[in-house]
N, C-alpha and C positions, 0 to 999 in steps of 0.2 A: 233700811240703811244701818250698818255698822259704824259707830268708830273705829279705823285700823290703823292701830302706833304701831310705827318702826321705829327703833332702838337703834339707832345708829352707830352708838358706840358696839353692840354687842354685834352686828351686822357684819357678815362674812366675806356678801356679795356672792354667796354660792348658788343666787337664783332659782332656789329653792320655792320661796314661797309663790314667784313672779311663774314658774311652772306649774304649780297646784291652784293654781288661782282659773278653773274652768270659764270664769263668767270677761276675765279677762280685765276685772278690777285694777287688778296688781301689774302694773307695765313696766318695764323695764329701761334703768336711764346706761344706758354704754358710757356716757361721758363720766360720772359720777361710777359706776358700777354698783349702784344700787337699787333696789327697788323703789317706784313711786306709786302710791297710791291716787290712780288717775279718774276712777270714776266713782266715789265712795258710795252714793247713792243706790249703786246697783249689785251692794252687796247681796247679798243674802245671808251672812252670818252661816255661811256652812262651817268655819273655820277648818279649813283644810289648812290652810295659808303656817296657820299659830301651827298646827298639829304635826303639821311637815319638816318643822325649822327645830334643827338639831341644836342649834345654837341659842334658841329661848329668845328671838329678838324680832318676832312681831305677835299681837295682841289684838286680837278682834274680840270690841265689848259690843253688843250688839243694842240696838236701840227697843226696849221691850214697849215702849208708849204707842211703837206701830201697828203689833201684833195685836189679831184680834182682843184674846185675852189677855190682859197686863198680866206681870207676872204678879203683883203683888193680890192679883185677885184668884191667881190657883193656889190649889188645897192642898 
């Protein structure tokens, strides 16, 4: 599981991240014309989503206490 912040203000609505998002995380609200993060659970922290968005306005911190090896425990 990831946390993934949307930035609202900086948010374009260019559906950007709601397209790179394969796992299908990232869903899309027409009413609102922004991205919603509907299944956070089923991240995988590929960060496609951050890496795609021209506009710097989402943010996947990914959760490392899941991951086999914490991070604090590699070398």
């Amino acid at each position: 599981m990831a946390n993934i912040i949307v930035n609202r203000e900086l948010c374009t609505g260019c559906k950007t991240c709601f397209k790179a998002c394969f796992i299908d995380v990232i869903k899309w609200d027409a009413e609102a014309k922004r991205p919603i993060v509907a299944y956070p659970d089923e991240c995988v922290a590929c960060n496609f989503c951050e890496i795609s968005c021209k506009d710097r306005a989402i943010k996947v911190v990914p959760e490392y206490s899941r991951y086999l090896f914490p991070r604090e425990n590699l070398v």
